[in-house]
N, C-alpha and C positions, 0 to 999 in steps of 0.2 A: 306353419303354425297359424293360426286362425288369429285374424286380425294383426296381421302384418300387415305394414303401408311401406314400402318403396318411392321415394323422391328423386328424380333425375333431376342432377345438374350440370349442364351445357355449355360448353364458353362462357363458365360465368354467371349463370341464370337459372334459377330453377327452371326444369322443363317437365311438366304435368298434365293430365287431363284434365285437372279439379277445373270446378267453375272458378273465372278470373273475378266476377265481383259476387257479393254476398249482400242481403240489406240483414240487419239482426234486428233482435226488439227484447229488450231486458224488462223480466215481468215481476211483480212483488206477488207470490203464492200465498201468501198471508196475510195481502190487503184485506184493510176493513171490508170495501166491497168490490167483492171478486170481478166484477166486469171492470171498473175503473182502476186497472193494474196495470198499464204500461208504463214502467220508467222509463226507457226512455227506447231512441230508434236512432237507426246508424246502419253506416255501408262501408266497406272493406274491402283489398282487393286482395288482404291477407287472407291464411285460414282464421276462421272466425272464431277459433280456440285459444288462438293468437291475440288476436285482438281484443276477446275478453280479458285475457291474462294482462294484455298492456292497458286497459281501464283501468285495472284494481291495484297493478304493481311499478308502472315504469314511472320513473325517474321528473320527467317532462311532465308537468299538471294537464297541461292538455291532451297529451294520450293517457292520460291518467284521467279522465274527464271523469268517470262513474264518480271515484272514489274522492274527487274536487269536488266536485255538486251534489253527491249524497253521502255522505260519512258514516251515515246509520250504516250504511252494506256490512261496515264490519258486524254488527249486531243481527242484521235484518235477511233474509235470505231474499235469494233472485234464483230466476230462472233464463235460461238465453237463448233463443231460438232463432238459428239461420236459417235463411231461405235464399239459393243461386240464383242469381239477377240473370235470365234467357240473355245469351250474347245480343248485342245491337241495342240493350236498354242503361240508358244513361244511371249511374246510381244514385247522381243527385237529383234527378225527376224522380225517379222512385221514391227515394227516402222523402221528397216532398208532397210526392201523392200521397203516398202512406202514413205518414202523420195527420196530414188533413182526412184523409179516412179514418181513422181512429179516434181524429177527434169529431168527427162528425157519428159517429159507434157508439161514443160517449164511454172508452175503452180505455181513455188516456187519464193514470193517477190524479189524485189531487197533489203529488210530490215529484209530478214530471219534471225531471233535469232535461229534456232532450232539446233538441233544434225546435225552434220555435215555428210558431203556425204564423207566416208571413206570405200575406198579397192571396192572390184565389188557382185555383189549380187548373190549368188546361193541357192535359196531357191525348197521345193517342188511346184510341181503341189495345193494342195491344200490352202496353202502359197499365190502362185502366181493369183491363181485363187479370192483367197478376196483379194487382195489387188489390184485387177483390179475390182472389185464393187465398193471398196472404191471409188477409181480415179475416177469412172464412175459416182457416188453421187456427187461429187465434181464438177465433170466438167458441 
């Protein structure tokens, strides 16, 4: 049947090819102005449909983060775009490059809930190099 997925689990553990991290970037399609639409940015080393679903619905406010810091979502629609973090790239480097690029894009809402733009970014060439696909997907 098309679009069947299969999940192995191993002594315990999912065992899969998926990519292990993910960064995402929650966009508002109906911002006032369509380039300043990024709510917010985040990394996972869930599947990132997962991790959507525990923004909006779990229990805990902090994996519920979306749905704590922007309450419109019930009203307002989002869009959510993963992208697999290349194995050997950290995904809190990432998700910190990648805010400071967006906000430096001029790409980041005026209702951004996400992790804050803190301290300046020095990341590798290979670092800097996805996180300018990313931006480039994006824009």
């Amino acid at each position: 049947m098309d679009g069947t997925q299969v999940w192995h689990v191993r002594d315990g553990e999912l065992a899969s090819k998926r990519p292990e991290s993910w960064v995402y970037v929650w966009r508002l399609p109906d911002a006032a102005d369509p380039r300043a639409s990024i709510l917010y940015v985040g990394t996972t080393g869930m599947p990132p449909a997962l991790r959507t679903w525990l923004h909006l619905h779990a229990k805990d406010k902090e994996l519920a983060r979306i749905r704590k810091r922007f309450p419109k979502i019930d009203t307002e629609a989002a869009d959510v775009y993963a992208f697999p973090v290349p194995p050997g790239m950290e995904r809190v480097q990432v998700k910190h490059a990648l805010v400071h690029a967006l906000a430096d894009a001029g790409l980041l809402a005026p209702e951004y809930v996400g992790p804050p733009l803190e301290g300046t970014v020095r990341v590798g060439e290979a670092v800097a190099s996805y996180v300018a696909q990313v931006v480039a997907e994006l824009t």
